[in-house]
C-alpha positions in Angstrom: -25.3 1.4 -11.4 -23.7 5.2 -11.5 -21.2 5.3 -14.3 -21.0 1.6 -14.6 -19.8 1.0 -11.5 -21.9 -2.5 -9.6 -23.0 -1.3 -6.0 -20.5 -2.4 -3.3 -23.4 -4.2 -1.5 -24.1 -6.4 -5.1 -20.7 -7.3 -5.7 -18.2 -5.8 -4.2 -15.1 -7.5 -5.7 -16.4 -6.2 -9.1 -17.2 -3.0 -7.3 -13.4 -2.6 -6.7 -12.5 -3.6 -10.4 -15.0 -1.2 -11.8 -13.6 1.8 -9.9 -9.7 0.8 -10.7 -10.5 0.5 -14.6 -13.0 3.6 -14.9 -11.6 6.1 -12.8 -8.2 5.4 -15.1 -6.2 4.1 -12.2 -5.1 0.6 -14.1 -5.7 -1.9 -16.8 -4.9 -5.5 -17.3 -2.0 -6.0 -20.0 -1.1 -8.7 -22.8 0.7 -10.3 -20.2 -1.2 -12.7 -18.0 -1.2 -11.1 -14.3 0.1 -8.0 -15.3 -1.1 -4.6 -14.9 -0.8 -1.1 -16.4 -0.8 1.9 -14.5 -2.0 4.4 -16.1 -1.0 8.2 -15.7 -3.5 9.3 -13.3 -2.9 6.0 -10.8 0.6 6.8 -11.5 0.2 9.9 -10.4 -1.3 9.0 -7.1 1.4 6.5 -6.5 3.9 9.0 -7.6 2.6 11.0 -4.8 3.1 8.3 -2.3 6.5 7.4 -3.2 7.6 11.3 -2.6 6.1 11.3 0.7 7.5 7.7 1.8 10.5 9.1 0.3 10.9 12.0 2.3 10.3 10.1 5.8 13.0 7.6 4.8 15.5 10.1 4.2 14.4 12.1 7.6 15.2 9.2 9.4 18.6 8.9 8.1 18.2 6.4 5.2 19.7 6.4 1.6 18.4 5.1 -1.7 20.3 2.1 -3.9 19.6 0.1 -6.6 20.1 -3.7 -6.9 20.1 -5.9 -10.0 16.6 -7.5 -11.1 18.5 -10.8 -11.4 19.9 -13.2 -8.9 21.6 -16.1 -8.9 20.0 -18.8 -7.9 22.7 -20.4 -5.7 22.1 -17.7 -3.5 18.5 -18.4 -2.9 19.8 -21.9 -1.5 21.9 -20.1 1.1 19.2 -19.2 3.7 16.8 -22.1 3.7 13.5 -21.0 5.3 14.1 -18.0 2.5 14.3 -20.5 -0.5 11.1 -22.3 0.8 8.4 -19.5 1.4 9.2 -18.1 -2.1 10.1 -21.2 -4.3 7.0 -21.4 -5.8 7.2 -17.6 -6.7 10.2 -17.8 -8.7 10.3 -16.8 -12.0 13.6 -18.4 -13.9 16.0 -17.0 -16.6 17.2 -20.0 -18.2 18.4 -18.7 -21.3 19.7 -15.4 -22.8 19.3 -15.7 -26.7 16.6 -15.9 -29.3 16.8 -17.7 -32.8 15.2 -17.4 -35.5 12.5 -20.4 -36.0 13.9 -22.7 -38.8 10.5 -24.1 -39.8 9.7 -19.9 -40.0 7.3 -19.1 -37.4 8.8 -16.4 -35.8 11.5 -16.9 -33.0 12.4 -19.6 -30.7 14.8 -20.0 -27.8 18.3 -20.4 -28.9 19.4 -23.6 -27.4 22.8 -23.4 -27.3 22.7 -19.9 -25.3 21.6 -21.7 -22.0 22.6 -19.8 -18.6 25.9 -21.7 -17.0 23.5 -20.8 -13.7 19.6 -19.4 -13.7 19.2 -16.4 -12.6 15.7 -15.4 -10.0 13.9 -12.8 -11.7 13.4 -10.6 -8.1 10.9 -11.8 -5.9 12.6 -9.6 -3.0 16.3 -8.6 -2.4 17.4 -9.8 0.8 20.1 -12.2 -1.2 21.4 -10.2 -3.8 21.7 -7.4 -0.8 23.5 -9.0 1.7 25.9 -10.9 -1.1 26.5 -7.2 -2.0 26.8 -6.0 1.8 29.8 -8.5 2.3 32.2 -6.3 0.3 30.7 -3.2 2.4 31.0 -4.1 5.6 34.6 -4.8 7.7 34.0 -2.7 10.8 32.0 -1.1 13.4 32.8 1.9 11.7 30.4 0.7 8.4 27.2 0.5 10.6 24.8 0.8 10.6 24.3 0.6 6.9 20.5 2.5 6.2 19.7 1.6 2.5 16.3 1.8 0.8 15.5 0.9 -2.8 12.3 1.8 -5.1 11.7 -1.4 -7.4 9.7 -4.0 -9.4 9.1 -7.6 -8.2 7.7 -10.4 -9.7 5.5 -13.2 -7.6 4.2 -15.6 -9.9 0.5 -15.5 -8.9 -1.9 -17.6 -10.4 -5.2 -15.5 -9.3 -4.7 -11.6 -9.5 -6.4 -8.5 -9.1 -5.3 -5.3 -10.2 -3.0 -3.6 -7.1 -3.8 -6.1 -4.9 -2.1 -9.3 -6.2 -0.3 -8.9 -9.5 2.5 -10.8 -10.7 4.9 -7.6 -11.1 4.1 -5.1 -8.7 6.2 -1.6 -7.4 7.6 -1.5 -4.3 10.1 0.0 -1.7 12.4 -1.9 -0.2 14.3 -1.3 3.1 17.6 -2.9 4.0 19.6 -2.3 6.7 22.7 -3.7 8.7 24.0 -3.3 12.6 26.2 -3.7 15.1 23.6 -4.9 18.1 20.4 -7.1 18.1 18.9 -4.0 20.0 20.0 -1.6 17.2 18.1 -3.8 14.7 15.4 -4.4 16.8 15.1 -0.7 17.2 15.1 0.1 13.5 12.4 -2.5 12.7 10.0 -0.9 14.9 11.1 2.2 13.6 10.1 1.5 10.2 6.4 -0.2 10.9 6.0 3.1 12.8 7.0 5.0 10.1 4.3 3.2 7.7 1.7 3.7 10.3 2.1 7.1 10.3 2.0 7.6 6.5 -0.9 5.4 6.1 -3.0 7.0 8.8 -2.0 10.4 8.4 -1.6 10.6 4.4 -4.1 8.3 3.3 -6.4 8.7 5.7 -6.6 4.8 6.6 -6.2 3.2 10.4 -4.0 0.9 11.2 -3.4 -1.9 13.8 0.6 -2.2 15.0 1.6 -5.7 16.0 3.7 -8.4 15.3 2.9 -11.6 12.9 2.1 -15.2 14.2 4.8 -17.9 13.4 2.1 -18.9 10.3 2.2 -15.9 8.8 5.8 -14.4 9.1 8.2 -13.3 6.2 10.2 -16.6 5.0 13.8 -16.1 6.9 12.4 -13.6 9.5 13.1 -13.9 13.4 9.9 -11.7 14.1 7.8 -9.7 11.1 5.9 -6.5 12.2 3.1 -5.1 10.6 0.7 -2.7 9.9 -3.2 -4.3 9.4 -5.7 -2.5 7.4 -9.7 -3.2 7.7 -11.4 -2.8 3.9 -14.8 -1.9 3.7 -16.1 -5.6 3.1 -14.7 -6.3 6.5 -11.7 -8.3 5.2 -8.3 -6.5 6.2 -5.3 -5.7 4.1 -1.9 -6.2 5.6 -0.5 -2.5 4.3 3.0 -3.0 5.3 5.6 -5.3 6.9 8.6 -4.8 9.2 11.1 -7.8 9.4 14.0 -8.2 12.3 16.2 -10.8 10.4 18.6 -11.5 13.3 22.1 -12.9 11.9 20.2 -15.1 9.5 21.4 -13.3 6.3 24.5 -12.5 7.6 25.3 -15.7 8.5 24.2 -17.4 5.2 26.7 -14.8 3.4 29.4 -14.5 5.8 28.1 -10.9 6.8 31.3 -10.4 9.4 32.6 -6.8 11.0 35.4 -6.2 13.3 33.7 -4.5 16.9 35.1 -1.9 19.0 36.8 -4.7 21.2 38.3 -6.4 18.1 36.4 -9.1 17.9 34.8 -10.6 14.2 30.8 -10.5 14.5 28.0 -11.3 12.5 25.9 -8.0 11.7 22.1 -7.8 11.9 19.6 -7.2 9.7 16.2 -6.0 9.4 13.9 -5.6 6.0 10.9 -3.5 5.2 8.6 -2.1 2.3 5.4 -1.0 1.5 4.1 -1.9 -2.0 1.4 -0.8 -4.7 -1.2 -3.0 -3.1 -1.3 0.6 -0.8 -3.4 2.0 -4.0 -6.1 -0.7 -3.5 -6.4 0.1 0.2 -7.0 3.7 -0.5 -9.4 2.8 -3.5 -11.5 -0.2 -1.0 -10.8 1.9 2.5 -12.9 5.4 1.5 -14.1 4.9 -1.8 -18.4 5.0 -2.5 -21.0 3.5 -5.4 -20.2 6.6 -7.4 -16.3 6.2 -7.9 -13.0 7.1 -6.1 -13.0 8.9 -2.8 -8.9 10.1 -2.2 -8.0 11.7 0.8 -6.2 15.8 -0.5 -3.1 15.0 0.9 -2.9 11.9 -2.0 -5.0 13.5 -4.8 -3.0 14.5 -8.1 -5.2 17.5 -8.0 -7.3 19.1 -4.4 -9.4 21.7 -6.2 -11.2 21.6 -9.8 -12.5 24.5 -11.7 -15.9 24.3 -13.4 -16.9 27.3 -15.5 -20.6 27.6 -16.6 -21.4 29.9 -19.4 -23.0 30.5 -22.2 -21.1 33.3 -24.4 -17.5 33.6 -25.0 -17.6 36.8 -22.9 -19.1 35.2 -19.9 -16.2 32.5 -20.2 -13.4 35.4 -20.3 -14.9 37.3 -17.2 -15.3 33.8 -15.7 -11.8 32.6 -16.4 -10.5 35.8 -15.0 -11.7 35.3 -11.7 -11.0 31.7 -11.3 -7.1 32.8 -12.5 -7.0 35.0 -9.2 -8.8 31.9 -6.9 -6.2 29.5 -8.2 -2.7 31.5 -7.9 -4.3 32.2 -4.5 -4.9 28.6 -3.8 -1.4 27.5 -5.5 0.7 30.3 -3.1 -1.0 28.0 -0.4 0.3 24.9 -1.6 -2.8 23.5 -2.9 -3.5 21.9 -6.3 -5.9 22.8 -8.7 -6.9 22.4 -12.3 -9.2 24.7 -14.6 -11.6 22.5 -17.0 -12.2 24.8 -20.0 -13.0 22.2 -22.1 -15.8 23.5 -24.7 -16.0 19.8 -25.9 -18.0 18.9 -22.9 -21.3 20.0 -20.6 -20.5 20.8 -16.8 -22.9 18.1 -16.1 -20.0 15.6 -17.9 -17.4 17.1 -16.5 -19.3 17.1 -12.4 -19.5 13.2 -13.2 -15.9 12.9 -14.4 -14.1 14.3 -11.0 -16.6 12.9 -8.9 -16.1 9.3 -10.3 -12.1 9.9 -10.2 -11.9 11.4 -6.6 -11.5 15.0 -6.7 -11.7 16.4 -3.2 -13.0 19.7 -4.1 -15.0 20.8 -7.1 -15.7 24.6 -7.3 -18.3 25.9 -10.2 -18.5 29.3 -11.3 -21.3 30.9 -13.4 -22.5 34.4 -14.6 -24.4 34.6 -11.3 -21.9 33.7 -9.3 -20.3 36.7 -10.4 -22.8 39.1 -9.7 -23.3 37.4 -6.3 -19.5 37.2 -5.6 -20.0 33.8 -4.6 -18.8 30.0 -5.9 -19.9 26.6 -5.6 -17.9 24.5 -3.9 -18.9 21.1 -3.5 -17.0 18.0 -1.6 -16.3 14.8 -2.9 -16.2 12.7 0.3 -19.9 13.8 2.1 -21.5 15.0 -2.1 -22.4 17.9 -0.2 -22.3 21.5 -1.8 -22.5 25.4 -0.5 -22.3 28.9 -1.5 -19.3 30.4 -0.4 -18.3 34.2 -0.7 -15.3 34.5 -3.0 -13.9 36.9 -0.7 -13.0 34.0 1.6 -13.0 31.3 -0.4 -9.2 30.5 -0.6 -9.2 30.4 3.5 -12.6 28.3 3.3 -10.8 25.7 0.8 -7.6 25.5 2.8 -9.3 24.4 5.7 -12.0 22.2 4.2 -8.9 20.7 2.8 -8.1 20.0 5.6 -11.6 19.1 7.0 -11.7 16.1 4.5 -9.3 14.4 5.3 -10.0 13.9 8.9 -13.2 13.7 8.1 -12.3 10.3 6.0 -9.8 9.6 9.0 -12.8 9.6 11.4 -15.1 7.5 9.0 -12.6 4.7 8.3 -11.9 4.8 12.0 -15.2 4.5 13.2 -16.2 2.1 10.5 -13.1 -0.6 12.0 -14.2 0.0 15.6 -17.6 -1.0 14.7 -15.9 -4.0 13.1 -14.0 -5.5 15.4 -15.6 -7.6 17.8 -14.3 -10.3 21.0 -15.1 -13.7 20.7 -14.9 -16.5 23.4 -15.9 -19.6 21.8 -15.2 -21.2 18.3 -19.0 -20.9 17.5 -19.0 -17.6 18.6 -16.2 -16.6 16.7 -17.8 -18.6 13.3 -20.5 -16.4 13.2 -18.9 -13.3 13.7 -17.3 -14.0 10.9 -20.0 -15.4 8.5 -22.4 -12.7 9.7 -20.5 -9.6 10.5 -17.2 -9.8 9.5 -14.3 -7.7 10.6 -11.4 -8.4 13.2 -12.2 -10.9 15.3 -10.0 -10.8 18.7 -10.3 -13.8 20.2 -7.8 -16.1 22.6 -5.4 -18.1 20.8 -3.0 -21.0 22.3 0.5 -20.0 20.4 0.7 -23.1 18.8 1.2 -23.4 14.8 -1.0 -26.6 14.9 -4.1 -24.6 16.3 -3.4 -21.9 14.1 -3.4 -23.5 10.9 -6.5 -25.8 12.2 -8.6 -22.3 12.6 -7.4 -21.4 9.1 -8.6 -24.2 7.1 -12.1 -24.3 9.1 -12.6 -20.7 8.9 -10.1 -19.0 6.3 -9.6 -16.4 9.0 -5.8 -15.7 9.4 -3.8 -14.0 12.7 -3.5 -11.0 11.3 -1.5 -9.4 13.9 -1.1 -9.8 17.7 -1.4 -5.8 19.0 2.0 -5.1 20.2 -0.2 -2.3 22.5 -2.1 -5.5 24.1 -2.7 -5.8 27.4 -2.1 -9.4 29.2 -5.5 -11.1 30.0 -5.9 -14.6 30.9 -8.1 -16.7 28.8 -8.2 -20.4 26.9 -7.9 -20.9 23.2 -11.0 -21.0 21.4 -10.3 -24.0 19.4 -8.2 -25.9 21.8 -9.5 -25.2 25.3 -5.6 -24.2 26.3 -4.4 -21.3 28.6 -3.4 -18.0 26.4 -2.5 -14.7 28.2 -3.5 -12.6 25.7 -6.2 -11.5 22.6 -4.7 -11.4 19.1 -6.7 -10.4 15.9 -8.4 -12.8 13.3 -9.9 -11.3 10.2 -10.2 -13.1 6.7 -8.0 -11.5 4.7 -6.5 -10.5 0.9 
């Protein structure tokens, strides 16, 4: 073990927990299924948020903010809603404490019980389109383009930091229109939009398509999604994209006067991306020696090292590196100078490389004389002279270089993964042996679908909306399908 972090290929659930908790991304809190994020995850996610941020807003939508509580009536109002998150719900029942009579400590004041409970948020689609009533009277209101940055809570029983917690960070989209095609178009949209964060920012490829009946957000007409292969061969849904139809409208009287005067019920989509994107970027890239991040989503691209031995060397050092960094920050790059004298170089090499530093540049008394630097790479832990002369040019692009370099190897890495099956033995094996997504001929039924689940614990992760028809039968059932879609076991 490096830095006491278990190989991937000995355990590679711990592997993942290892990394999280060393590389000071998150730790488990007093409160059972709960994380922390600590600064230097935060900062990652922080960094995330901006960018999503920023791609909302270029595509014309606003940001809100919607109470945590809802009342529970209104969960009972769209009924495929209520049932795919009932047993999710966390419940305010009561808003008081007391003092214990018998003295130990506080109790719940029994006399302050809630005339109604309120739904600690599992998701907003309620509260929203209660709120979206008193918005909306005419064609001229739509389409209505909100977004909101919040916390959920999903009672889980098993967790695992980023990946399934009981409160977790999210975005949130929520929008209203005129047409079905309008809504339609806007859900696409959106699952394009998260494509191109997630392949272009963190580096990470993605599959397009839409969700099975099975696996579809509870009050959905059709869920797309973005799928995500980890490097244990399970894949990571990485975003959703939900055309609602009238549904929610419906259920809260959602009505708006058209150009032709008629009264209509608007249409809805949903989307949002969540912090489970941090432990796709930690499991996609990241190696037996700590976090790989791709420069676009490191906190800090570039890291200083100086190695000397007298305060003078230090001050001659420190000089130069001043110059390579205002260089490097007039560029747009991020960097960070380690003077520390509390710690050896060799501490401090160990340190970025377990938490993901792209670049690490060291500069000694030599180095000076040579007018060269170090500069080593996090992703390939390769490492070259460079002249300083060019060095700023030679980190922009290596920059640059990295991250489609981590791109290529994630790529590469799913195509290698994803194999056809034709028969249910076939398709057994693949999975027991190599993992992966497994694209394979399905029937369309629920019934077969669920059948493969429990025999296999693979999932439909996605059928391709880029698929091309080809005529096959259902591996479990024998039956005609006219198309591929993709299996993979899943988190």
């Amino acid at each position: 073990m490096a830095k006491g972090i278990i190989s991937r290929d000995e355990d590679y659930s711990q592997w993942y927990n290892d990394i999280v908790v060393r590389a000071g991304l998150a730790d488990h809190s007093a409160v059972r299924g709960c994380m922390v994020i600590k600064p230097y995850g935060y900062a990652i996610w922080e960094k995330i948020q901006r960018q999503l941020d920023d791609m909302f807003k270029a595509t014309g939508h606003q940001n809100a903010y919607f109470p945590l509580f809802i009342p529970k009536s209104f969960f009972s109002k769209e009924a495929a809603h209520v049932e795919g998150f009932a047993k999710e719900c966390a419940i305010v029942t009561h808003y008081r404490l007391k003092n214990d009579p018998n003295g130990k400590g506080v109790v719940v004041d029994e006399d302050a019980k809630l005339e109604e409970e309120l739904i600690v948020r599992p998701t907003s689609e309620t509260i929203i389109w209660n709120t979206y009533k008193g918005w909306i009277q005419s064609y001229r209101d739509l389409p209505l383009l909100i977004n909101q940055w919040a916390n959920v809570v999903r009672w889980e029983m098993r967790t695992r930091l980023f990946l399934r917690t009981t409160e977790f960070l999210w975005q949130e989209g929520h929008t209203a229109h005129a047409t079905r095609e309008e809504a339609i178009e806007e859900t696409i949209k959106m699952v394009n939009v998260y494509a191109e964060f997630v392949q272009n920012w963190m580096g990470v490829p993605v599959i397009i398509g839409t969700k099975s009946e099975g696996e579809r957000f509870a009050g959905a007409v059709e869920t797309y999604c973005i799928e995500a292969l980890m490097q244990d061969g399970k894949a990571l849904q990485a975003g959703t994209s939900h055309f609602l139809g009238q549904n929610f409208a419906k259920a809260f009287d959602v009505k708006f006067q058209s150009k032709e005067g008629t009264l209509e019920y608007v249409w809805a989509t949903s989307w949002g991306v969540s912090t489970r994107l941090m432990g796709a970027l930690v499991m996609a890239h990241s190696d037996d020696n700590g976090l790989v991040l791709p420069p676009k989503l490191a906190p800090t691209q570039v890291v200083f090292i100086p190695i000397y031995k007298t305060k003078e060397e230090l001050e001659q050092i420190t000089k130069k590196v001043n110059e390579i960094k205002t260089q490097l920050e007039k560029r747009g790059v991020s960097t960070q100078y380690d003077d520390r004298d509390t710690f050896k170089p060799g501490f401090k090499f160990a340190e970025y490389e377990l938490k993901g530093y792209p670049i690490r540049v060291a500069l000694g008394p030599k180095d000076l004389e040579k007018g060269t630097v170090e500069v080593a790479r996090r992703d390939t832990l390769t490492k070259e002279f460079v002249q300083q002369e060019g060095v700023v040019d030679y980190i922009v692009n290596l920059l640059d270089t990295i991250q489609e370099s981590i791109f290529r190897k994630a790529f590469d890495f799913r195509a290698e993964k994803t194999t056809k099956a034709d028969t249910f033995d076939e398709f057994k094996r693949i999975l027991d042996e190599k993992g992966g997504f497994v694209s394979a001929h399905w029937d369309g039924t629920r019934e077969t679908e669920d059948r493969i689940k429990e025999e296999t614990k693979a999932t439909i992760r996605c059928i391709p909306i880029d698929n091309t028809a080809e005529e096959g039968v259902c591996i479990l059932s024998g039956k005609p399908s006219k198309q591929r879609v993709l299996f993979a076991r899943a988190y």
